[in-house]
Structures are given as structure tokens and as C-alpha cells.
mmCIF file as gemmi writes it, N, C-alpha and C atoms, coordinates in Angstrom:
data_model
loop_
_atom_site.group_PDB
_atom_site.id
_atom_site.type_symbol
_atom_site.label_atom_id
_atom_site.label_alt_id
_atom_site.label_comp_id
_atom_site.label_asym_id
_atom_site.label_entity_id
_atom_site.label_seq_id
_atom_site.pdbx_PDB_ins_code
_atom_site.Cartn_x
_atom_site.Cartn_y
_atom_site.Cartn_z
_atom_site.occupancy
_atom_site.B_iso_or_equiv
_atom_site.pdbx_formal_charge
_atom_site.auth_seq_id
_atom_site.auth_asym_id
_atom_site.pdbx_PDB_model_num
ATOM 1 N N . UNK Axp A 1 ? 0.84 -1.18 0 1 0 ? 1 A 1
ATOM 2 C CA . UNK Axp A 1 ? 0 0 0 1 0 ? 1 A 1
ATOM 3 C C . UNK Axp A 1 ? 0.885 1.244 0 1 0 ? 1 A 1
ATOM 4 N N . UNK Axp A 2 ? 0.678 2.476 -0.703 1 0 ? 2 A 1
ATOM 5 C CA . UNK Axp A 2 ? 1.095 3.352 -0.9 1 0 ? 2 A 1
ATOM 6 C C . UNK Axp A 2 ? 1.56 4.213 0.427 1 0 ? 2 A 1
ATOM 7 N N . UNK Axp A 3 ? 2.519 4.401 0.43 1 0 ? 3 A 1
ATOM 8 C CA . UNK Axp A 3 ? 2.67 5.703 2.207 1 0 ? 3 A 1
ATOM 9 C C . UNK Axp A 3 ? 1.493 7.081 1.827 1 0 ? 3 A 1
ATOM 10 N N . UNK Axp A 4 ? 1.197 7.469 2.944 1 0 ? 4 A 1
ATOM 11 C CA . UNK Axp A 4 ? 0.569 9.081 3.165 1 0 ? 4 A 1
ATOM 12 C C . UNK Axp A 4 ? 1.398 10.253 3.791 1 0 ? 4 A 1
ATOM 13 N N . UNK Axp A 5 ? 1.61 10.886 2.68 1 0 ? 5 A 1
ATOM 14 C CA . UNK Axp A 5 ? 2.502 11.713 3.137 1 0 ? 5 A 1
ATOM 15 C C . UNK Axp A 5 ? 1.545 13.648 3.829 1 0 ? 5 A 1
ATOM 16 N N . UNK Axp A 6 ? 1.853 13.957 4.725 1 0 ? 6 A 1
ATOM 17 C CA . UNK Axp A 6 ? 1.169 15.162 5.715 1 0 ? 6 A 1
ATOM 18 C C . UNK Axp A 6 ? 2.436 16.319 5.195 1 0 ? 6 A 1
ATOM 19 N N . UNK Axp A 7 ? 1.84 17.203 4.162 1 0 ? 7 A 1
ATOM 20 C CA . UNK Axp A 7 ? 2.479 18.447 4.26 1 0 ? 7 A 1
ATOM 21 C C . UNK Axp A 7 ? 2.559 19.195 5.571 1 0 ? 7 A 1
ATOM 22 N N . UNK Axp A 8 ? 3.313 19.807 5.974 1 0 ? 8 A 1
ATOM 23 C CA . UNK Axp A 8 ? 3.145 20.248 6.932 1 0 ? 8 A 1
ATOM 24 C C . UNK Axp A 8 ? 3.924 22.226 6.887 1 0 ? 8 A 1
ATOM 25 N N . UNK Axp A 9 ? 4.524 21.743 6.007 1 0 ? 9 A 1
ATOM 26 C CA . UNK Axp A 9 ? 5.126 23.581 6.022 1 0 ? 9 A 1
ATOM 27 C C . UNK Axp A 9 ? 6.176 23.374 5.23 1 0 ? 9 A 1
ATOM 28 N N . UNK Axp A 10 ? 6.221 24.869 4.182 1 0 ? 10 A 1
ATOM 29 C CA . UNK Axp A 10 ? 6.952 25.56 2.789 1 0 ? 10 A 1
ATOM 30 C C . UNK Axp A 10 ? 8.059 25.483 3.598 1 0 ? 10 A 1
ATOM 31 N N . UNK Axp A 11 ? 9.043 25.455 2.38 1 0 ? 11 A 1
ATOM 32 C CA . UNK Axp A 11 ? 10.73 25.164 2.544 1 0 ? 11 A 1
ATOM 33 C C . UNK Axp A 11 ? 10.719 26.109 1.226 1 0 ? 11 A 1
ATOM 34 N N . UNK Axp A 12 ? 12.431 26.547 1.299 1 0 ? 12 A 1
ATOM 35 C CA . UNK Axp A 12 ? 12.761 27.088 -0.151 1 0 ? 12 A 1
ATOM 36 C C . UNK Axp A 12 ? 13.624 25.811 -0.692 1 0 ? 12 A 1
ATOM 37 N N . UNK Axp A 13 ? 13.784 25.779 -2.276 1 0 ? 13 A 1
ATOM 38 C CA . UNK Axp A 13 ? 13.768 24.847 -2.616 1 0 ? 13 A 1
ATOM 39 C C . UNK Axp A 13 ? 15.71 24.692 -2.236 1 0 ? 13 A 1
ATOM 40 N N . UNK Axp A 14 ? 16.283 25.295 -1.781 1 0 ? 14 A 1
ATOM 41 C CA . UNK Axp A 14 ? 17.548 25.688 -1.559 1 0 ? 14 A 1
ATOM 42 C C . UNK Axp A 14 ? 17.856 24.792 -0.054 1 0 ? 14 A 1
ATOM 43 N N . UNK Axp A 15 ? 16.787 24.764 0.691 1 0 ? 15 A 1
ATOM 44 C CA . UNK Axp A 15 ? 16.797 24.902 1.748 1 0 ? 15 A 1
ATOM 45 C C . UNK Axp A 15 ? 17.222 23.437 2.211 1 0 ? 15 A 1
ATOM 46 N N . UNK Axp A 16 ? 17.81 22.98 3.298 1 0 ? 16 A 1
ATOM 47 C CA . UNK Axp A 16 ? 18.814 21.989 3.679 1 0 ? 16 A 1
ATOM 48 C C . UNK Axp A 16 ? 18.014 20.836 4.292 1 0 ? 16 A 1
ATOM 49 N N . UNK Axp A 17 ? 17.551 19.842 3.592 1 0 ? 17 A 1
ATOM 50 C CA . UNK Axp A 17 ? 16.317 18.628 4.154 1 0 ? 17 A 1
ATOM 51 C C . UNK Axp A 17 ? 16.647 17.404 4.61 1 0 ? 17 A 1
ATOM 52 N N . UNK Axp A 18 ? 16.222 16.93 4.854 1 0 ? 18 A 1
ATOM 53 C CA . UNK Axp A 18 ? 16.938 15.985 5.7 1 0 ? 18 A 1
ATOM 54 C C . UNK Axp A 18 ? 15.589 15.163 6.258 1 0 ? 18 A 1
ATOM 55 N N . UNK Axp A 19 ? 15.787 13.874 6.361 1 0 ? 19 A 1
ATOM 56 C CA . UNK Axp A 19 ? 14.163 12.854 7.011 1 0 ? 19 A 1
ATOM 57 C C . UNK Axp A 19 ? 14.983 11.829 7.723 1 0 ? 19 A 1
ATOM 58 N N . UNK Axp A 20 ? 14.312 11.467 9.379 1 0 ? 20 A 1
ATOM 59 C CA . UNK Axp A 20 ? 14.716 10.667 9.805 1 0 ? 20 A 1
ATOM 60 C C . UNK Axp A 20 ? 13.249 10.413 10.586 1 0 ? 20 A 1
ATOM 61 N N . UNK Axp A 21 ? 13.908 9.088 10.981 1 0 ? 21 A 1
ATOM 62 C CA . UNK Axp A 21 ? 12.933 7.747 11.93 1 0 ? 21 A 1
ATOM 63 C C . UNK Axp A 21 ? 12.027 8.759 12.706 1 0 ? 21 A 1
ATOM 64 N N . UNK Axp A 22 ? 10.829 8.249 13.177 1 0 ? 22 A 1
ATOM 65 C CA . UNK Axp A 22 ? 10.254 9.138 14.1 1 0 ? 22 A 1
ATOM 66 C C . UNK Axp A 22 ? 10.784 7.732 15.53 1 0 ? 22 A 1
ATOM 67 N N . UNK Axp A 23 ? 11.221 8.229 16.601 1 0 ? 23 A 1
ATOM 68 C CA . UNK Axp A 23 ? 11.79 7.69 17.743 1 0 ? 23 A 1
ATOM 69 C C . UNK Axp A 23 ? 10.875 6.784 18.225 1 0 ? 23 A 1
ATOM 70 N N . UNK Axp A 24 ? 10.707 5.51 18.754 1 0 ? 24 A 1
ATOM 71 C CA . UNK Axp A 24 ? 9.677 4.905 19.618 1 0 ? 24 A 1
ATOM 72 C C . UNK Axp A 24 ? 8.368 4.702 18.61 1 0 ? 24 A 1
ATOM 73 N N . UNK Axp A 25 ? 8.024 4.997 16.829 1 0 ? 25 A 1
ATOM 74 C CA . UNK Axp A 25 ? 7.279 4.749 16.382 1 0 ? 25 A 1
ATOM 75 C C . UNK Axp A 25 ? 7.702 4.842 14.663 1 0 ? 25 A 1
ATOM 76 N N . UNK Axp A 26 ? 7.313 3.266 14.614 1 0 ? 26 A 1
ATOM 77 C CA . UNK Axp A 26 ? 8.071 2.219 13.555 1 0 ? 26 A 1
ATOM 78 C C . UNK Axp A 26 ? 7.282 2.633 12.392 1 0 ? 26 A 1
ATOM 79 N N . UNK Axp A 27 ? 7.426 3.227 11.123 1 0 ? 27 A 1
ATOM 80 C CA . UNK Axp A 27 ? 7.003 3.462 9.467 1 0 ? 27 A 1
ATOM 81 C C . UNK Axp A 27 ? 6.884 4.811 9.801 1 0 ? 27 A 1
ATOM 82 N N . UNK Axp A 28 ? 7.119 5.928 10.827 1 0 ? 28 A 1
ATOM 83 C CA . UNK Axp A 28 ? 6.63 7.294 10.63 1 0 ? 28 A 1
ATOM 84 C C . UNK Axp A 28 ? 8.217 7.625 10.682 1 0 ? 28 A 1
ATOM 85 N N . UNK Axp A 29 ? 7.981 8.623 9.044 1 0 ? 29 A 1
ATOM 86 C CA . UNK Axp A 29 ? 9.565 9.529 9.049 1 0 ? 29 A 1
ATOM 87 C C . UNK Axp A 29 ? 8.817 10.89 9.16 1 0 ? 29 A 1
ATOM 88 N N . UNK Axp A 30 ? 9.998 11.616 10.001 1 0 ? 30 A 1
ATOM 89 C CA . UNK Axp A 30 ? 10.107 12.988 10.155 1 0 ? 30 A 1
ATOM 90 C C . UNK Axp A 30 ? 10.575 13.853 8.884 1 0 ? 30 A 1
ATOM 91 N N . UNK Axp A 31 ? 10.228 15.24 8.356 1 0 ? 31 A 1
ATOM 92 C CA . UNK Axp A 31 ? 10.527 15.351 6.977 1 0 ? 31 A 1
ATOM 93 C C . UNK Axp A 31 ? 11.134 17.004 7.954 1 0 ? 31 A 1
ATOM 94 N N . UNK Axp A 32 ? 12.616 17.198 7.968 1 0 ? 32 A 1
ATOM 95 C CA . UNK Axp A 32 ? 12.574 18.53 8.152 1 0 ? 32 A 1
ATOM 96 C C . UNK Axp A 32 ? 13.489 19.11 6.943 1 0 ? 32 A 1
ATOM 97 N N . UNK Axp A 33 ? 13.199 20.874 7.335 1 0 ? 33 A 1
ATOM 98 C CA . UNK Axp A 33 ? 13.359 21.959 6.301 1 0 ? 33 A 1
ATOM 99 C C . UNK Axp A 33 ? 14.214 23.199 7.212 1 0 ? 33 A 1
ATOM 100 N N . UNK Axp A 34 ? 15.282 22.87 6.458 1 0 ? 34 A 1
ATOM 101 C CA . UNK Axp A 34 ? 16.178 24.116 7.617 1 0 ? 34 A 1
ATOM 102 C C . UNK Axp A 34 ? 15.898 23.978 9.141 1 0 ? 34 A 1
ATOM 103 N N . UNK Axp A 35 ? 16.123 22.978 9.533 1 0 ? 35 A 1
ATOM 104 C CA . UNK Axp A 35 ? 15.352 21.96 10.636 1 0 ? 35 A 1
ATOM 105 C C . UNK Axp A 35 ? 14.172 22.014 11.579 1 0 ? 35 A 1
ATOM 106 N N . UNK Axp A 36 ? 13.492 22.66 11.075 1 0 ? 36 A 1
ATOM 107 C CA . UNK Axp A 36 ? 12.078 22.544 11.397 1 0 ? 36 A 1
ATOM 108 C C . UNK Axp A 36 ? 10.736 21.663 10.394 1 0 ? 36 A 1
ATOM 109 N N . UNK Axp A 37 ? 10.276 20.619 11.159 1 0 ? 37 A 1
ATOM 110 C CA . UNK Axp A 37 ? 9.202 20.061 10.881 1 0 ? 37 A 1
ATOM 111 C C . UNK Axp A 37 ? 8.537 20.383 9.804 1 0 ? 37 A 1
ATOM 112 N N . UNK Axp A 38 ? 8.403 19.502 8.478 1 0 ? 38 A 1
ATOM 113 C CA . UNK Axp A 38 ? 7.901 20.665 7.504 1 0 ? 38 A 1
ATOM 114 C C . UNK Axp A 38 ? 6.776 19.224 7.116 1 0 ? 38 A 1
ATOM 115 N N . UNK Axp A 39 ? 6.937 17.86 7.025 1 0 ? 39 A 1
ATOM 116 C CA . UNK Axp A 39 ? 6.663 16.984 6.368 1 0 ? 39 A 1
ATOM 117 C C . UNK Axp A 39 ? 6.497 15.914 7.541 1 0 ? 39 A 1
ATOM 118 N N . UNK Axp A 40 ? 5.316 14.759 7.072 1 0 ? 40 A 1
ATOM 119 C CA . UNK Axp A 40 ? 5.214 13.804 8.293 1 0 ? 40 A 1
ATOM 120 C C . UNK Axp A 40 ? 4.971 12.429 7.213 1 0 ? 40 A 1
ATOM 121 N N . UNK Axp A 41 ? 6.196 11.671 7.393 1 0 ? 41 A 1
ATOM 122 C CA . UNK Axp A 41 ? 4.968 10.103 6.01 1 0 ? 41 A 1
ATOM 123 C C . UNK Axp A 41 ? 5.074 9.389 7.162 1 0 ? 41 A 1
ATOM 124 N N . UNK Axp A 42 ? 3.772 8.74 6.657 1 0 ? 42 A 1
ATOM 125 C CA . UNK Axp A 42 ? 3.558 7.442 7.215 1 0 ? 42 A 1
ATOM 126 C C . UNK Axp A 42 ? 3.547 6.303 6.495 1 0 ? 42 A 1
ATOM 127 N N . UNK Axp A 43 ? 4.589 5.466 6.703 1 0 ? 43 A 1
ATOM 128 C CA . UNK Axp A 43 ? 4.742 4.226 5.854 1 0 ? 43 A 1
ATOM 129 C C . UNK Axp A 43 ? 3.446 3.599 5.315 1 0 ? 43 A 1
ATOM 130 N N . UNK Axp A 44 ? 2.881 3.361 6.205 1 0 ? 44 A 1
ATOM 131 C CA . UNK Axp A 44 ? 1.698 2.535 5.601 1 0 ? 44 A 1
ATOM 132 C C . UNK Axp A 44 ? 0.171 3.009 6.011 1 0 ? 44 A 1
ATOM 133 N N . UNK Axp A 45 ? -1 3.216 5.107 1 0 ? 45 A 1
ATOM 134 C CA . UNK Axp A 45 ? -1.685 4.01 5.251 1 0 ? 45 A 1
ATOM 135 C C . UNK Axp A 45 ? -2.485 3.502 7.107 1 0 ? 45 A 1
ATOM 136 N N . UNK Axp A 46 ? -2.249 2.048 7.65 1 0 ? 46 A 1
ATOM 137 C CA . UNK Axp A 46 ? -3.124 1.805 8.632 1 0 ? 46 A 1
ATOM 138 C C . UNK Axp A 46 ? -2.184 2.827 9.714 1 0 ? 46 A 1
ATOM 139 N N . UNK Axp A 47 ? -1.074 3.187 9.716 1 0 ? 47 A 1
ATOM 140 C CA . UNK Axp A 47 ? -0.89 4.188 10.506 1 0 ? 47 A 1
ATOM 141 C C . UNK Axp A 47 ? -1.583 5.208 10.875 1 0 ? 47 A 1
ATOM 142 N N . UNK Axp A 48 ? -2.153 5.906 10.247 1 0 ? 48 A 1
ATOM 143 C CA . UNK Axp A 48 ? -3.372 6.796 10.423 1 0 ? 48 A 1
ATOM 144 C C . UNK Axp A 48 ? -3.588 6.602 11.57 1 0 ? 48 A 1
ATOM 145 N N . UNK Axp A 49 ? -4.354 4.971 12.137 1 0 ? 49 A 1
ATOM 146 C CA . UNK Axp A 49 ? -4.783 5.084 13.596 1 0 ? 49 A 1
ATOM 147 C C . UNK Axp A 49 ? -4.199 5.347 14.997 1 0 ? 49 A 1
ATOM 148 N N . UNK Axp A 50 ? -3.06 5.672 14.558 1 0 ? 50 A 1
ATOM 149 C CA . UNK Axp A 50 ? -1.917 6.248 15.236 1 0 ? 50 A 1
ATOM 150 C C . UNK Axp A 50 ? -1.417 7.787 15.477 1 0 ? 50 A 1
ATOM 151 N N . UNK Axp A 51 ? -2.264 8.125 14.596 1 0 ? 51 A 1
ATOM 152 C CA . UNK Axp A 51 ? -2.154 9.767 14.169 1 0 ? 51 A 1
ATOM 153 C C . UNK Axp A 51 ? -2.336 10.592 15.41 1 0 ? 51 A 1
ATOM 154 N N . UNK Axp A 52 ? -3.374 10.488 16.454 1 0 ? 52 A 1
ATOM 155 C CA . UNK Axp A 52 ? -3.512 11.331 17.629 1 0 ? 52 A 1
ATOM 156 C C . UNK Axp A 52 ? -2.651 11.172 18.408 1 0 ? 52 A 1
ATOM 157 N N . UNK Axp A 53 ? -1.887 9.851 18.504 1 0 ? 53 A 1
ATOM 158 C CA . UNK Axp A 53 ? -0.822 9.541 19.169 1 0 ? 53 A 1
ATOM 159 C C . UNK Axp A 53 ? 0.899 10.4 18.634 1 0 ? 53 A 1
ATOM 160 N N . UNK Axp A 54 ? 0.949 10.327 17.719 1 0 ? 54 A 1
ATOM 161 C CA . UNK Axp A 54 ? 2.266 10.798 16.768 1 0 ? 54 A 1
ATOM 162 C C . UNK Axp A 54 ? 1.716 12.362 16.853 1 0 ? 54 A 1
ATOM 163 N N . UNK Axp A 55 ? 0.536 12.903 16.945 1 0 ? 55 A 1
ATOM 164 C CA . UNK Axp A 55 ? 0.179 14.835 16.915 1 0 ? 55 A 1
ATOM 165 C C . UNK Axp A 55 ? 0.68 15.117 18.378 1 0 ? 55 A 1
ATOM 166 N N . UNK Axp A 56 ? 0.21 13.986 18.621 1 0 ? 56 A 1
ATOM 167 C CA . UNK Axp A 56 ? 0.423 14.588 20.844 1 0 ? 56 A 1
ATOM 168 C C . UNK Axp A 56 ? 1.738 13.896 21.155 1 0 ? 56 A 1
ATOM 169 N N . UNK Axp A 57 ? 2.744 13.717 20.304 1 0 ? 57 A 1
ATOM 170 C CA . UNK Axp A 57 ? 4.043 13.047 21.221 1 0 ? 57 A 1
ATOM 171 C C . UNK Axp A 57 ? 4.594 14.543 20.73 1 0 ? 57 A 1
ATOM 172 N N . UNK Axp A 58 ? 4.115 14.615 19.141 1 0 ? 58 A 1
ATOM 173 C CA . UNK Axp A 58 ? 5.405 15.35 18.311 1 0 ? 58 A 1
ATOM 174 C C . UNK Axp A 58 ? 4.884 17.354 18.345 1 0 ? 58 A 1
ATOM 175 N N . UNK Axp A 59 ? 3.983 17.277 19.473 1 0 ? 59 A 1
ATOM 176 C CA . UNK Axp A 59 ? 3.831 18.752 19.956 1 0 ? 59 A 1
ATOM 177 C C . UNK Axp A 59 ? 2.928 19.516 18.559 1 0 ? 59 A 1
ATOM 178 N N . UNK Axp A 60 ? 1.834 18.462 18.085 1 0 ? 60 A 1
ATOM 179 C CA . UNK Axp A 60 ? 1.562 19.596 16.674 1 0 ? 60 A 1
ATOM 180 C C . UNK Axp A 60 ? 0.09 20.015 16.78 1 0 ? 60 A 1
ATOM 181 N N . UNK Axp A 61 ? -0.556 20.988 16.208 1 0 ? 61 A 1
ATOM 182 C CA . UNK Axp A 61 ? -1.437 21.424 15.768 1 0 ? 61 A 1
ATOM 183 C C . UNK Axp A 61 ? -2.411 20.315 15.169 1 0 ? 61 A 1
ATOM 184 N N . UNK Axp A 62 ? -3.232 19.526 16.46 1 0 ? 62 A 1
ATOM 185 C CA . UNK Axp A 62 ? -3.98 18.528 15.422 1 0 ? 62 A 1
ATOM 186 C C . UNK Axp A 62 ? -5.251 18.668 14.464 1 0 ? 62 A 1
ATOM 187 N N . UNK Axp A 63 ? -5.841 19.972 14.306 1 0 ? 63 A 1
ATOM 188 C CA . UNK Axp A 63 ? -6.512 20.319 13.54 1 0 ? 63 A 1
ATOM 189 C C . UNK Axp A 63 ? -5.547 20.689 11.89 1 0 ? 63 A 1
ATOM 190 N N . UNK Axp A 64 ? -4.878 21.067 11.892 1 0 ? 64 A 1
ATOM 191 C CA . UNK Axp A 64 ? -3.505 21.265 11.313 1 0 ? 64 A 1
ATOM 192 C C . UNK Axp A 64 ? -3.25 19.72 10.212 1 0 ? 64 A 1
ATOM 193 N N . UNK Axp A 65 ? -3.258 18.759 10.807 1 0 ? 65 A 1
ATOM 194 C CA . UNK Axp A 65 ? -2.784 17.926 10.378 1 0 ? 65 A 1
ATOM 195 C C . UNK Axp A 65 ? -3.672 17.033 9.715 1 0 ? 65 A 1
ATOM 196 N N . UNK Axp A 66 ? -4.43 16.739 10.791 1 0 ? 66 A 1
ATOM 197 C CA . UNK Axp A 66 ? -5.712 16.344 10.22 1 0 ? 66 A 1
ATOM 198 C C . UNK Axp A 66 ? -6.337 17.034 8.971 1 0 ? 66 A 1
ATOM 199 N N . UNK Axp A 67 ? -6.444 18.354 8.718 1 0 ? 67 A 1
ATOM 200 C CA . UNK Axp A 67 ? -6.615 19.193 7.638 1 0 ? 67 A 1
ATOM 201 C C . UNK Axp A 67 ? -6.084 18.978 6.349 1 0 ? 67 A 1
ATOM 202 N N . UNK Axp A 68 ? -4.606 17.562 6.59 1 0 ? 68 A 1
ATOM 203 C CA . UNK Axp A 68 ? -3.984 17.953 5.537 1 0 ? 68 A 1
ATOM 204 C C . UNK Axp A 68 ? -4.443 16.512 4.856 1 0 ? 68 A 1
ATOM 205 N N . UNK Axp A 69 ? -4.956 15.647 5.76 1 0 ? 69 A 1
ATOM 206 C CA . UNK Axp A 69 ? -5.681 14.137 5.172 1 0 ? 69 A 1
ATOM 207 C C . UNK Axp A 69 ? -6.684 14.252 3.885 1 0 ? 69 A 1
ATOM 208 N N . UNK Axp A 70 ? -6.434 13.708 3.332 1 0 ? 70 A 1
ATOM 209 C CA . UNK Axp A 70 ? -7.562 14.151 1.981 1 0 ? 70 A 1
ATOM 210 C C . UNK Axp A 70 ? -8.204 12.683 1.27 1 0 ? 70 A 1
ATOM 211 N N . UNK Axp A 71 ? -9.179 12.507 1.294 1 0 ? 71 A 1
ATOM 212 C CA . UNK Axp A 71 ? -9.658 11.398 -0.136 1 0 ? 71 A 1
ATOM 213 C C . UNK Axp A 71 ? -10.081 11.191 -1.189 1 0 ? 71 A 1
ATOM 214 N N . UNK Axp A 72 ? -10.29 10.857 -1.73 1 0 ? 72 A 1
ATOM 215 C CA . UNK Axp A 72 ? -11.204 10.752 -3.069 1 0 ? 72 A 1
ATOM 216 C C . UNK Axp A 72 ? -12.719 11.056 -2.721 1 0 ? 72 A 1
ATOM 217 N N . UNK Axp A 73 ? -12.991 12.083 -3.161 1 0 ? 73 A 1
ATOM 218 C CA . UNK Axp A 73 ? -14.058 12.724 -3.094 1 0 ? 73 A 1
ATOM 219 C C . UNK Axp A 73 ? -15.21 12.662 -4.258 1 0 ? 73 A 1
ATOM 220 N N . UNK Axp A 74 ? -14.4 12.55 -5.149 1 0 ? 74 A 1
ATOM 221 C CA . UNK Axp A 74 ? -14.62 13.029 -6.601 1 0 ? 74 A 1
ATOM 222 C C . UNK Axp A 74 ? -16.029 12.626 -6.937 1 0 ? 74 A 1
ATOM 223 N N . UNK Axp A 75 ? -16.651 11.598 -6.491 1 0 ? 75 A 1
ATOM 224 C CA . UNK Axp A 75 ? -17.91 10.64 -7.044 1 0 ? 75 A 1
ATOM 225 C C . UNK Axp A 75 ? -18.756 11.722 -6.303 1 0 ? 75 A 1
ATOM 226 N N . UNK Axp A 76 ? -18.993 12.355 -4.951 1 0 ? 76 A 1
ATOM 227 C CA . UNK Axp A 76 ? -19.993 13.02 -4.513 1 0 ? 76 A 1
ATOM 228 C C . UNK Axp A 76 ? -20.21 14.479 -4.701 1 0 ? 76 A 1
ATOM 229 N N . UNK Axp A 77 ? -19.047 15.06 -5.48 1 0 ? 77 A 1
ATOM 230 C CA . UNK Axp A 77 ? -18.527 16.485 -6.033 1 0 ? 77 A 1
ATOM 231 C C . UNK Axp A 77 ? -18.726 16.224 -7.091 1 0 ? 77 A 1
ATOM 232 N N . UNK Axp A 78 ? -18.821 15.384 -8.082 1 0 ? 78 A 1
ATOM 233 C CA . UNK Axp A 78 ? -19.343 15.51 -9.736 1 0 ? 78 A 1
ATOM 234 C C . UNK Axp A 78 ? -18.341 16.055 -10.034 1 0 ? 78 A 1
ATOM 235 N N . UNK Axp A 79 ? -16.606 15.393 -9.769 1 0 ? 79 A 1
ATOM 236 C CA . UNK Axp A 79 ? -15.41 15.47 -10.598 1 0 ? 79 A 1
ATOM 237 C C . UNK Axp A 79 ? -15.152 14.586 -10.588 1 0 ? 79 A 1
ATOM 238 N N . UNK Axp A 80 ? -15.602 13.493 -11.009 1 0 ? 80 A 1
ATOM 239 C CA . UNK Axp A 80 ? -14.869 12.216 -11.99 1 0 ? 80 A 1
ATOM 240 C C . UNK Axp A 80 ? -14.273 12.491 -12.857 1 0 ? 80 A 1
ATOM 241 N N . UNK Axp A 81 ? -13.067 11.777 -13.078 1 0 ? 81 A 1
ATOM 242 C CA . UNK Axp A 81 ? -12.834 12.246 -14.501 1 0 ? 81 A 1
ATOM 243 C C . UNK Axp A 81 ? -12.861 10.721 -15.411 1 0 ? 81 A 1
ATOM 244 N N . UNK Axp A 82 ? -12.702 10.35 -16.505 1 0 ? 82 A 1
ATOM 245 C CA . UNK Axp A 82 ? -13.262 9.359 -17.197 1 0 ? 82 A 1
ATOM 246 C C . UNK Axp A 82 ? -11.768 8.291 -16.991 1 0 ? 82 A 1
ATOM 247 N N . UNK Axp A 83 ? -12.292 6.551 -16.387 1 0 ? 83 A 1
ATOM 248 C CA . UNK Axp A 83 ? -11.262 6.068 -15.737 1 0 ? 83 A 1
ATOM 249 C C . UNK Axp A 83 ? -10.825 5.313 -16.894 1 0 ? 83 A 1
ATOM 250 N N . UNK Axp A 84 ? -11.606 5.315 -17.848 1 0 ? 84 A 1
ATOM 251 C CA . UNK Axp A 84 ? -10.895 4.226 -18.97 1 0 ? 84 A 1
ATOM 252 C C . UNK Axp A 84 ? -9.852 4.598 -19.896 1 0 ? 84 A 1
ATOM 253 N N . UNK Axp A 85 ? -9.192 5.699 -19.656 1 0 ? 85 A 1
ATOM 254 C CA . UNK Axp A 85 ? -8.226 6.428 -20.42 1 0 ? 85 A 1
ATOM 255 C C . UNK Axp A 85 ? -8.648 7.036 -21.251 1 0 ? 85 A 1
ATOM 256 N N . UNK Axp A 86 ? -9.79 7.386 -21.606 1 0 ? 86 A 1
ATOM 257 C CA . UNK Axp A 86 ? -10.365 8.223 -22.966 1 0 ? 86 A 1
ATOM 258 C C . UNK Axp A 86 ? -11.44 9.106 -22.403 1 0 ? 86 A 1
ATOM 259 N N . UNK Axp A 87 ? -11.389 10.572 -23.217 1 0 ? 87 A 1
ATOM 260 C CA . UNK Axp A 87 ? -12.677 11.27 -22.622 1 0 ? 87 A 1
ATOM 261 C C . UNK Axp A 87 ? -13.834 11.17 -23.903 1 0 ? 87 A 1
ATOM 262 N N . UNK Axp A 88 ? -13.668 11.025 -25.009 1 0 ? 88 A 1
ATOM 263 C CA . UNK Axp A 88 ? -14.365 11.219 -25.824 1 0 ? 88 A 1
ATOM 264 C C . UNK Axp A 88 ? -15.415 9.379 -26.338 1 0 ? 88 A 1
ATOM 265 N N . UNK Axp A 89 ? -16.188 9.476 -27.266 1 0 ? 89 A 1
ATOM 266 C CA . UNK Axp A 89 ? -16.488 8.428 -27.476 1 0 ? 89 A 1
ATOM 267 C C . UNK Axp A 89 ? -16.545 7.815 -28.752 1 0 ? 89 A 1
């Protein structure tokens, strides 16, 4: 399954990055930017249920983060776009 990656805050593209282990919790990397917190992945998407746990160790804004979770929406917004590779008929 694909990782989920949590934007978390702009870097310049210059700017000195660097990702390591999150401590005491196994598939979450830390993503920093001129070393502040900019990025959060989570290896595997069932991590998620872990998420209130990893907002409240790692001191963050959990409305913030949560904000940045997103899904496929598209079917109840009337933006599908056509899945068979063709738009025309």
C-alpha cells in the first residue's frame, strides 16, 4: 500500500532537508526543512490510527494535520474524470 505523506510547512527549494525515523514509532519519518518540521509520512496508510498519538508526542497542531488528510471525493462532487483512459467516445 502506498505511504501518506502530511504536508506540513513551505521550505525554499535551496533549503537543507533531511528525514529521519520518528523515535519509539516504527514506518513514521520525520521530513525537516532548515530543521524545522515541515513533512510527516507514514509508511503505511493503517498508521493513520496512530495519528492522535504521533500529533500529541510530536507537539503539533492537530486540527492542522488532520486538515492535511484528503480522499477521493470526486464521485460526490461531480469530478470524476473518465477512468478508462479516454474522454471522448
Amino acid at each position: 500500500m502506498p505511504a501518506i505523506y502530511f504536508q506540513l510547512g513551505l521550505v525554499q527549494p535551496f533549503a537543507d532537508m533531511s528525514a529521519e525515523a520518528m523515535p519509539g514509532q516504527e514506518g513514521v519519518i520525520l521530513v525537516k526543512g532548515d530543521g524545522k518540521l515541515v513533512g510527516l509520512r507514514l509508511g503505511e496508510p493503517q498508521l493513520v490510527m496512530k495519528l492522535p498519538e504521533i500529533i500529541a508526542e510530536l507537539g503539533l497542531d492537530a486540527e492542522r494535520v488532520w486538515n492535511r488528510l484528503r480522499a477521493d471525493d470526486d464521485v460526490m462532487i461531480g469530478r470524476r474524470a473518465a477512468v478508462w483512459g479516454g474522454g471522448g467516445p
